[in-house]
N, C-alpha and C positions, 0 to 999 in steps of 0.2 A: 610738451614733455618737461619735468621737473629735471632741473640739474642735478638731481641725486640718480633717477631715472637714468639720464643719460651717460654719469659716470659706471653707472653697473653694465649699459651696453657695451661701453668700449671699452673697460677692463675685461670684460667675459670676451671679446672679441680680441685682446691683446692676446690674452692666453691662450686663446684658439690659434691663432697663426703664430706665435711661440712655438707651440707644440707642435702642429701640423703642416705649414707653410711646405711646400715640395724640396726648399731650398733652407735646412736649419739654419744655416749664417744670417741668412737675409732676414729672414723670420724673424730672429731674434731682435736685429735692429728695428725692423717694422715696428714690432710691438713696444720698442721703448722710445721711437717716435709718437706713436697713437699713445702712450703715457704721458710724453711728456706734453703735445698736444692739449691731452684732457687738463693735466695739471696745469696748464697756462690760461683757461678758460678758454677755450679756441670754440666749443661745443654749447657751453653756458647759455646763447642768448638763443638757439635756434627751438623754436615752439614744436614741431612737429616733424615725426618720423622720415618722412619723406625729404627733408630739407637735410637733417641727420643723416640718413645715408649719402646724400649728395657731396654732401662737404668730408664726411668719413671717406667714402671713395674714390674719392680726387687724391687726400691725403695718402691712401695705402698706398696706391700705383706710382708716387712719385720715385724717383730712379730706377724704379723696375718696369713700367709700361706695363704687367700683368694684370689683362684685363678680364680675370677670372677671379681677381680677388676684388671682393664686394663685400660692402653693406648694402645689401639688398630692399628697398619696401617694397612689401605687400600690398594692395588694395584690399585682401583675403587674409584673415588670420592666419600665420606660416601653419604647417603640420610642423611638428613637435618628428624631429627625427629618430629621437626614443623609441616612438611608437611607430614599430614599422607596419603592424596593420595598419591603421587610419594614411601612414605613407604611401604602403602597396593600392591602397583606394583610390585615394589622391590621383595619384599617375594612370591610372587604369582609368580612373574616369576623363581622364585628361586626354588619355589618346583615343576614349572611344569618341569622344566629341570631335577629333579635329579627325577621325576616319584613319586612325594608324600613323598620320605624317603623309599619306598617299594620297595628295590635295587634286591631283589634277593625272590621269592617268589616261592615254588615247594613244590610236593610231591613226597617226597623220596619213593624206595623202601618201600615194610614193612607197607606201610600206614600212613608213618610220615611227619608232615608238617614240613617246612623250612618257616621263615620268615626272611631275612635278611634285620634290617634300618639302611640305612646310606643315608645322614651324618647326619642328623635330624630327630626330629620327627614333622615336620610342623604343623602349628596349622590346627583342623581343617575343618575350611574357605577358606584353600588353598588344603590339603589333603586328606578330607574325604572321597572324592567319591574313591579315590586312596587306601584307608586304608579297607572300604566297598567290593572294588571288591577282594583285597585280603582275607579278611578274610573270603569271601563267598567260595573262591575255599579251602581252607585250612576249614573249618568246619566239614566237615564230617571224617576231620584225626583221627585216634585210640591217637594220642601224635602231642606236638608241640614242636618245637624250637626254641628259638627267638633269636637271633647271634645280640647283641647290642655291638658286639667287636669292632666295628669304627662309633658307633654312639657318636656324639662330641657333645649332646645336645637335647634341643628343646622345645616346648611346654608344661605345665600342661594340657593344655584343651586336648592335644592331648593325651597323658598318660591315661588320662581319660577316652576319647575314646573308645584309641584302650582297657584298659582293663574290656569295658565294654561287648566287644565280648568273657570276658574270664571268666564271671562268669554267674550265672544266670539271671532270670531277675528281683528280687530286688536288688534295691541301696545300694550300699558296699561304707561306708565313704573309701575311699584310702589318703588323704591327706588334711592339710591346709595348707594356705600361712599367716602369720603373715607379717601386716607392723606397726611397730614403728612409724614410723611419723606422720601417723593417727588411729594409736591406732585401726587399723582393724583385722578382722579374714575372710580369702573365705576358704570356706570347698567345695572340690572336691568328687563328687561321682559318681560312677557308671549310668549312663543310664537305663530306664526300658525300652525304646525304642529304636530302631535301623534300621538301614532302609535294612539291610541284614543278614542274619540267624547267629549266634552265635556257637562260637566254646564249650562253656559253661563250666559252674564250675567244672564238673567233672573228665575231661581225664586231662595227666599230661600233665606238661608244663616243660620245661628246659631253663633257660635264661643264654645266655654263654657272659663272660664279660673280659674285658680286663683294663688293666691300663690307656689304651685310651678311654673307656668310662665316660663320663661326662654330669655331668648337668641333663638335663630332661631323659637322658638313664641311670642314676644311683636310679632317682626317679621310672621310671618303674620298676626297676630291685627291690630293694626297696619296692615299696608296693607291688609287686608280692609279696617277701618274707617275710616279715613282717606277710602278711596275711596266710601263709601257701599255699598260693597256684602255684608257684612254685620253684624248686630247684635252684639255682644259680650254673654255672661253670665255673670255669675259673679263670679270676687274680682278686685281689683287685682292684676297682674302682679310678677313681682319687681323687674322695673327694670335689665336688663342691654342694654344697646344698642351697647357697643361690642366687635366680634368681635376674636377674640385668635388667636396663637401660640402654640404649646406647643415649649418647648424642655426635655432633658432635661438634667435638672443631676446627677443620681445614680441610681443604678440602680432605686429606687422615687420619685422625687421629679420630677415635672413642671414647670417656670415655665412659667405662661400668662398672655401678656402681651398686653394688648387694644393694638392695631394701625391699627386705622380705626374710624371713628365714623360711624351711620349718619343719612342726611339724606334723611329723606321728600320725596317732589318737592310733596306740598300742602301740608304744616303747616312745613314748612322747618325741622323740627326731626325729633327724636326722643325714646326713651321711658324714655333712661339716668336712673334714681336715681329717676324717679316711675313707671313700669312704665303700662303699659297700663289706662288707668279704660274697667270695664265700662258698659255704656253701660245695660245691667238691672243694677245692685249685688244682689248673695244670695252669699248662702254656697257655697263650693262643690260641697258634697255636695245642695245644692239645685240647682245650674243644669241638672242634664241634664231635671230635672221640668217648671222654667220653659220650657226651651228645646222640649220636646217640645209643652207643652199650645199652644205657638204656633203651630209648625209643625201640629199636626192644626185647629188654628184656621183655620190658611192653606188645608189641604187642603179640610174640609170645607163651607167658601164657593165653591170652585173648581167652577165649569158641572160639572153630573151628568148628563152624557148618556148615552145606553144602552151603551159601549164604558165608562163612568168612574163605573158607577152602584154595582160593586163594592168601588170604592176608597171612595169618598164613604162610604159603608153605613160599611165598615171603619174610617176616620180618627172619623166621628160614634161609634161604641160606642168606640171605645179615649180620645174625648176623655171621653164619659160615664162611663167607670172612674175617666179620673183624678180628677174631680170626686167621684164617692161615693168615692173613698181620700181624697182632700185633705180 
């Protein structure tokens, strides 16, 4: 990159998080650090995009820790946010590839469900029907388990969603999104309809997490626990709570600039910069073990009557494995 090049990236990115940073005080400073940065030649010698964001986003996050604020590279020429056709394409073809975020979906032994998303939780528009036919197989499970260990993000609407297959059918406030700029409030809630049968309020749930979970997989995990209704296992969360913009400043290079801040309706807070504490701490290559020996714990106390005398038999041998492996 020419260093004329790259002073048009980081003034067009000052004035974006100027403008829209979630936090205007901060903002402001941000962008007259990234000025005076550029004007010291701090950006001058680095040849290529990918280097430029690295060094630009180490810069932004200094005193803030917001690691939602990025100079993004691409290996793909960004979409152009302007154009929200070629946008709306973009993501739609994105989550038909990766199957909605529904990477790994079964019923384990013992009658317990597995839902594993990765890498997102798609909005959704692009997802629904994909999140719908999962949940429908996984409904009639005695226990579920939601492995959000390599999910890197994703939708509010989608969170919303899918946790409306995990309560009953009145509307559960789970979250707002607060924006500063325009002094707004959207409050998320639960669904009373659905276009496929519900897992519901009642059987347990176990949300297993990793250091690598972020963003909209820390908000599921989050208002799962907040509201008491399920357990967390696993590591502490990365700590991204406030959703961003993506605006394209160069043909590989994205600014994504966090925008609202989210505000749980019980803890009145959120989980920016200390991330989500599992409420079981273990390693995360340990929590799908923890999370399972519970759920067949759950099942196999569960009335054995002559229609559930099969499952019962099943969850008791598959806990008795894990026990002579452990």
């Amino acid at each position: 990159m020419r260093a004329d090049e790259i002073r048009q990236v980081t003034e067009r990115l000052a004035v974006l998080v100027a403008k829209y940073y979630v936090f205007p005080g901060t903002g402001a400073e941000i962008a007259e650090r990234l000025r005076a940065a550029t004007a010291d030649g701090r950006y001058d010698e680095l040849s290529d995009p990918a280097s430029l964001a690295a060094r630009v986003t180490a810069d932004l996050q200094v005193g803030n820790g917001d690691k939602h604020l990025r100079l993004k590279y691409h290996l793909d020429e960004v979409v152009d946010e302007t154009d929200p056709v070629a946008e709306e394409a973009a993501w739609a073809a994105r989550a038909e590839l990766a199957g909605g975020g529904m990477a790994r979906v079964e019923r384990l032994p013992g009658n317990v469900g597995l839902l594993e998303i990765r890498p997102l939780l798609f909005d959704p528009t692009h997802a629904g029907a994909q999140v719908s036919a999962a949940m429908s197989l996984l409904s009639a499970t005695d226990a579920l388990l939601i492995d959000l260990r390599r999910c890197l993000g994703g939708s509010p609407d989608m969170v919303a969603f899918l946790c409306s297959h995990l309560f009953d059918g009145e509307p559960v406030h789970l979250n707002d999104l607060v924006s500063p700029a325009d002094d707004t409030r959207r409050q998320f809630w639960t669904t009373p309809y659905l276009p496929g049968p519900r897992f519901g309020g009642s059987k347990p749930i176990w949300v297993l997490t990793s250091s690598a979970s972020f963003s909209g997989a820390e908000e599921l995990a989050y208002d799962l626990q907040q509201l008491g209704r399920a357990t967390v296992i696993g590591e502490r969360t990365g700590g991204g709570a406030h959703p961003r913009d993506g605006f394209k400043v160069h043909p590989h290079l994205e600014a994504t600039v966090p925008v609202k801040r989210a505000e749980n309706p019980v803890s009145h807070t959120n989980w920016e910069g200390v991330g989500v504490l599992p409420d079981v701490e273990v390693p995360a290559a340990d929590a799908f073990a923890e999370a399972y020996r519970r759920a067949l714990e759950h099942v196999a106390a569960l009335p054995a009557g002559l229609e559930r005398r099969s499952v019962t038999d099943e969850a008791r041998a598959e806990l008795g494995s894990l026990v002579i492996a452990g």
